[in-house]
N, C-alpha and C positions, 0 to 999 in steps of 0.2 A: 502620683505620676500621671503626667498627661498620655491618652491614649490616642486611635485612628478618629474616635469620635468625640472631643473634649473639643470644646469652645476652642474657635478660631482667630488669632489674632495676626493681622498683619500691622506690622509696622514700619512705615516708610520714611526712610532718612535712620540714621546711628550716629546723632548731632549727642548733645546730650541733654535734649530730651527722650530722645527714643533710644539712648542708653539707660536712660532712668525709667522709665515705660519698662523695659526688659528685665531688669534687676529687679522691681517691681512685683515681677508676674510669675519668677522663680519658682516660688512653691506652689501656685496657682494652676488648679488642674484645666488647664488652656496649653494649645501647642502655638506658640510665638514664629511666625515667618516676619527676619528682618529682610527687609530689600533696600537696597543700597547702592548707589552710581559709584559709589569707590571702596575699594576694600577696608579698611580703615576706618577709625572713632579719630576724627581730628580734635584736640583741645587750640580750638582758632583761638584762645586770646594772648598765643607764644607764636604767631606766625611769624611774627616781628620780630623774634630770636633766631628764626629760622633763614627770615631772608638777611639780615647781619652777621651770622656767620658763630651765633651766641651755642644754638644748640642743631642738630641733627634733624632730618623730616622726621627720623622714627621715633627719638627722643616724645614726640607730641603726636606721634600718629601710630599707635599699635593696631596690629591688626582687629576686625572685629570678630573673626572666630578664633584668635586666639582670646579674645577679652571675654566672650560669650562658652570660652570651652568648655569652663564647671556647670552648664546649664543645660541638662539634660534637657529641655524642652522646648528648645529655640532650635531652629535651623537659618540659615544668612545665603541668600539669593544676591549674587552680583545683578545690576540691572537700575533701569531707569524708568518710572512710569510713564508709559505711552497711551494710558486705557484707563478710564476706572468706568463701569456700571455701576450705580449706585443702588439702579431697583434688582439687579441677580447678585448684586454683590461681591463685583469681581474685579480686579486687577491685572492688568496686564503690564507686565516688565521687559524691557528690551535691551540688549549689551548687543553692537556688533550689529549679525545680522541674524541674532536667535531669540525668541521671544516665548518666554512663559505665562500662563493664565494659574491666579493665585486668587480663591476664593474666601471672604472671611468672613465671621459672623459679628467683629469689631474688628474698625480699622483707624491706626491712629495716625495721624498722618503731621510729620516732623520735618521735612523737606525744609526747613531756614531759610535763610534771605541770601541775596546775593550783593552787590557791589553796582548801588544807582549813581550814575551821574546826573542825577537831575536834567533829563532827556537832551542829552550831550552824550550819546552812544558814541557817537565818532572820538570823544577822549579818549577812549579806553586802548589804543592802539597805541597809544605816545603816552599815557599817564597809568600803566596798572592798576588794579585794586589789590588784597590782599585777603579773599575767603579761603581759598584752599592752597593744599601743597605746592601745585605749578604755579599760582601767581608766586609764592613765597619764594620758589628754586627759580622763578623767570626774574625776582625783584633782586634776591642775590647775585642772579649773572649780570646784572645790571648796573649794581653799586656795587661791586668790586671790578669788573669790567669798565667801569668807568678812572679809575685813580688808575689801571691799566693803560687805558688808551690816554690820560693825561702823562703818565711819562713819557709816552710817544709823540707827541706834539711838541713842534718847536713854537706857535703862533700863540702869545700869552692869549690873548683874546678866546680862541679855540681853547685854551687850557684851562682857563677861568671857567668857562660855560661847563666842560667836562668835572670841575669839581664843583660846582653847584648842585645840591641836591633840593628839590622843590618836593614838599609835603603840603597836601591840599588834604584842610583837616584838622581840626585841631582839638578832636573828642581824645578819649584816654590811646584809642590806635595811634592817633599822631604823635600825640605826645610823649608815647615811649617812643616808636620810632625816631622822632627827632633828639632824643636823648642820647639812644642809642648809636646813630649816624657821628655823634660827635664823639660818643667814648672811641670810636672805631679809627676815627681821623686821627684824636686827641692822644691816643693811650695805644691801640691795637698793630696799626700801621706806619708809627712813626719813626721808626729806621727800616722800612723796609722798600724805599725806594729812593733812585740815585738821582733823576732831574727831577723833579718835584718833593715838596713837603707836604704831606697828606693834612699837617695839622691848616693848611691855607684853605680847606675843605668848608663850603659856607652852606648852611642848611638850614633852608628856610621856612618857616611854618606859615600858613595861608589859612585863612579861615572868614566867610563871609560875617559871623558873628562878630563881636568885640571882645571874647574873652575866649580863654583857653577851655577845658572841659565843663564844659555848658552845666552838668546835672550836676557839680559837686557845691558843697557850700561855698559861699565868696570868698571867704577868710583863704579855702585852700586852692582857687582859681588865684588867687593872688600870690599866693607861694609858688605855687606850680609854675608859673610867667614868670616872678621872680628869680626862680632855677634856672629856668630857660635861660631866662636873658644871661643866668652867672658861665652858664655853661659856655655860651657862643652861638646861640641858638639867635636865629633874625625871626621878631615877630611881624606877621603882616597882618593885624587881626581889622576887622569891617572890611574886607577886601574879598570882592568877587572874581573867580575864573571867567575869562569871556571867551579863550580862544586858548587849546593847546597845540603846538606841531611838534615834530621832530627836536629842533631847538632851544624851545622854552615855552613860555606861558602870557598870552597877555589877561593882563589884570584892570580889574578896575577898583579903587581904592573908593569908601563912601564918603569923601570930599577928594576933591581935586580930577587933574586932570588921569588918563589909562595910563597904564606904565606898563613897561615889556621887560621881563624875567629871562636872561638865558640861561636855560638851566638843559642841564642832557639830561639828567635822569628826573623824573618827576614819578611820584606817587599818589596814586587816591588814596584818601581814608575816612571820605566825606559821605556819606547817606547809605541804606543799603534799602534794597525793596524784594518783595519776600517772591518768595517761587514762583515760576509762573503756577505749576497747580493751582495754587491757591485762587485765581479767578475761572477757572473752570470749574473747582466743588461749590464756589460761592455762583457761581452764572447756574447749577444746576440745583442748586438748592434754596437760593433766591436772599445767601446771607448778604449782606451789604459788604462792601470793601474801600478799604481807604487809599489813596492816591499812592499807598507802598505798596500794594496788593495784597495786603493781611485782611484774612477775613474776621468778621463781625460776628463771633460765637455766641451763646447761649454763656450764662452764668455757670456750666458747670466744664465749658470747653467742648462743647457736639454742638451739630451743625441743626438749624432749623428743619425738621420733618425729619432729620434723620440722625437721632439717638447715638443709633450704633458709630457713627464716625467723628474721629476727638480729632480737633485740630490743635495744637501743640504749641510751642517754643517761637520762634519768631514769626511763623506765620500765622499766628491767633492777635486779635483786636480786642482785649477784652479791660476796660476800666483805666485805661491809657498805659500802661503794664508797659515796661521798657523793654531792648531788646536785648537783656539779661543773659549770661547763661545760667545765673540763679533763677529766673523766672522759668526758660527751659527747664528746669533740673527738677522743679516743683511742677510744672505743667504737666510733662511726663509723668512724672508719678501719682500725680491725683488721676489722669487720666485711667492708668494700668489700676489703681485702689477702686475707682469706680468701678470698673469692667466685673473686680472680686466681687463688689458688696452685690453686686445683679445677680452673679451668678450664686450667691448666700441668698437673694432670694428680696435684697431690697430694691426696689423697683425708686424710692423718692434720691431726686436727684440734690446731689452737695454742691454748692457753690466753691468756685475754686478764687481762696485768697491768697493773695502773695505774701509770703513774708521777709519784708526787705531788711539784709542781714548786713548793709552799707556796699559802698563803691571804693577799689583803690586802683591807683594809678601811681605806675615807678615812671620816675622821670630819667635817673642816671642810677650809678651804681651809688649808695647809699642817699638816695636821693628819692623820694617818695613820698603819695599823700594819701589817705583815707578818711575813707567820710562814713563814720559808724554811728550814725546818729546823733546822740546827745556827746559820742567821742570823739575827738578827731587826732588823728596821727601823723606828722610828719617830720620829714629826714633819714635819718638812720635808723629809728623806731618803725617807723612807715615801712621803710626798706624791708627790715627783720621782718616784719607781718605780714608781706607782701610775700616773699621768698617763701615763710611756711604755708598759706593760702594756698599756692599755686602750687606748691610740691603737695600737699594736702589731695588736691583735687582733681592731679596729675593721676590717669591712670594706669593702672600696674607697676608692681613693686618695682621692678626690670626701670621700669621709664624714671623712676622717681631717682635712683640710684644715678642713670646714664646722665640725669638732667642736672641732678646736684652734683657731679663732678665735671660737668662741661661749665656751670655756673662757676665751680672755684678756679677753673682755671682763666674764665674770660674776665671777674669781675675780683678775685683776690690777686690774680693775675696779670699778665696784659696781652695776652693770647687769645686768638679766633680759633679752636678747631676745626669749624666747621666752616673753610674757604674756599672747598674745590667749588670751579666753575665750568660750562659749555658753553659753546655757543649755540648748541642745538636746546640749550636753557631758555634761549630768549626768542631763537629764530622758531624752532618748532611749537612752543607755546603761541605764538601769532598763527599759524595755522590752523591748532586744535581747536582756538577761541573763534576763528572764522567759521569752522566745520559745525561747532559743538552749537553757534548760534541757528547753520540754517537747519540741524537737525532738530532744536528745540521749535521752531517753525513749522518744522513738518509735523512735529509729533504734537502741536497745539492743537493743528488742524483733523484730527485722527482722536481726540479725546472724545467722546461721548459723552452728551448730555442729555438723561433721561428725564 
């Protein structure tokens, strides 16, 4: 049992890595401080169920001291890093306008990536992303808000653009998203409105690349596209974003002349660059950082000169390591194993290998691809695997149960439970995202670098 004096672990972010970090460290006579900007363990790769109406915020986002509550030796700090000293060893966390100082003898620092427009900040007002719960509850009020305001229109033109839905992206997020846009039109909404037909709903996938999920074998990029296209899905693949507003999108395709997109709703799901953190322990530890802002670890995930602190999950550079949450899942926890084997008294450091266990990707309801190495799965098999994967990984028993019966009723089914909407969804999320930027501003300029 960890005591007042037992090895000090902070760990920042409860992504999952720094859920796996903690679970890790359980028996380990260390007292574990998580701190954390949101209360909650999000499982981001169901946001997409979230903002279509598939499953519930809570369903994917349980709290993290109820997740952490068998673990006698953790305590969970609300708060956002404003401070780190690297030579006293200290952290500073801030929520509001209260601010605590949390000193640690290991710090593991899990803070994940965020939602890059390929320095196109000004998209993001007119085209959201999708890392956390408000973008997912602001992309909801959005695309049902939209087939909304298309029954209110009399002017086809204005009604067409309101059922256009534009996805910019076409890695595994888009491509379930645009899957799922069309179950929604196809199957979910299709008697439940009197001047319009939801199923006239056009959703269109965008992607500077030429091909749908970049990382997956060709064989199942070519199924996957194939899906698409059976679904109703419009591909627009070698085709650049050059300009988003209110309206739509202009484009520029890699031959021919720009074309203009009216589309009302539009989605990002295109790049992501890691915490700011991340180049202020790399500016004061002198590790190198790449153009997303993940720093350039040591072979074992700590930071040059400084041992004690493990950089984690998508903000670590390490061997070209994707931005997995398998890769998290493992990162964290070799982190939290190293911290034991020190305090057992080994001092030689483990390099940390990935073990890559394959990639899947659901396109529709029994419509799925995996890439398991020397296996591959698709369709209805894919689907099945897909379904237990994610309820597998989904955590607490509670979430797993809520999730499997929101899943039979929207996909055995043809029901949304999850379709309330605000307008303080979409209106009040533009103000946080203004707020939350000049604070992250203020608090770059206030980090200390020793």
């Amino acid at each position: 049992m960890a005591t007042e004096t037992s090895h000090r672990v902070v760990i920042v972010g409860c992504g999952f890595a720094g859920l796996s970090a903690t679970y890790a460290l359980r028996r380990a006579p260390v007292t574990v401080t998580i701190i954390d900007r949101t209360n909650h363990h999000l499982f981001q790769p169901l946001l997409y169920q979230v903002a279509t109406g598939v499953l519930s915020e809570g369903d994917i986002a349980p709290p993290i001291r109820e997740v952490v509550s068998g673990q006698s030796n953790v305590r969970v700090l609300l708060g956002e890093i404003v401070d780190v000293d690297l030579g006293a060893r200290v952290v500073r966390a801030s929520v509001m306008d209260q601010s605590v100082t949390v000193q640690y003898d290991s710090l593991v620092v899990a803070t994940g990536a965020t939602q890059s427009y390929f320095g196109h900040p000004e998209f993001a007002e007119h085209a959201p992303g999708m890392k956390t719960i408000d973008d997912a509850l602001e992309l909801r009020g959005r695309i049902f808000g939209a087939f909304e305001m298309a029954e209110r229109e009399s002017d086809p033109e204005r009604r067409r653009a309101w059922l256009t839905f534009a996805i910019v992206g076409a890695g595994p997020t888009g491509v379930e998203l645009a899957g799922q846009l069309i179950e929604l039109s196809r199957r979910s909404l299709r008697h439940n409105f009197t001047n319009i037909d939801p199923r006239d709903a056009r959703v269109v996938l965008i992607d500077a690349l030429k091909t749908v999920l970049p990382p997956f074998h060709p064989s199942l990029r070519e199924r996957a596209a194939r899906d698409l296209r059976e679904l109703g899905v419009e591909l627009q693949l070698g085709t650049r974003v050059t300009g988003v507003d209110a309206i739509g999108l202009d484009l520029q395709p890699s031959e021919g002349p720009p074309v203009r997109l009216e589309a009302r709703t539009k989605i990002w799901a295109a790049g992501v660059e890691a915490s700011p953190l991340g180049r202020l322990l790399a500016a004061a530890t002198g590790a190198a950082v790449d153009r997303s802002g993940r720093i350039a670890v040591l072979s074992d995930c700590t930071l040059p000169r400084h041992p004690e602190v493990f950089v984690v999950g998508d903000l670590m550079k390490l061997n070209n390591y994707p931005g997995l949450a398998e890769v998290a899942m493992q990162s964290g926890w070799h982190a939290a194993r190293t911290i034991v084997r020190r305090l057992r008294g080994s001092s030689e450091p483990r390099p940390f290998v990935y073990r890559d266990f394959g990639s899947l990707a659901t396109i529709a309801r029994f419509r799925a691809v995996a890439d398991l190495g020397r296996f591959r799965l698709t369709g209805a098999l894919g689907w099945i695997f897909w379904l237990v994967v994610h309820l597998t990984f989904l955590t607490g028993f509670k979430n797993r149960v809520a999730a499997l019966m929101n899943w039979g009723v929207a996909f055995l089914g043809r029901s949304r439970r999850q379709r309330t909407i605000t307008i303080q969804q979409v209106v009040a999320q533009k103000v946080l995202a203004t707020t939350a930027l000049t604070h992250r501003a203020q608090d770059a300029d206030r980090v200390s670098v020793p």
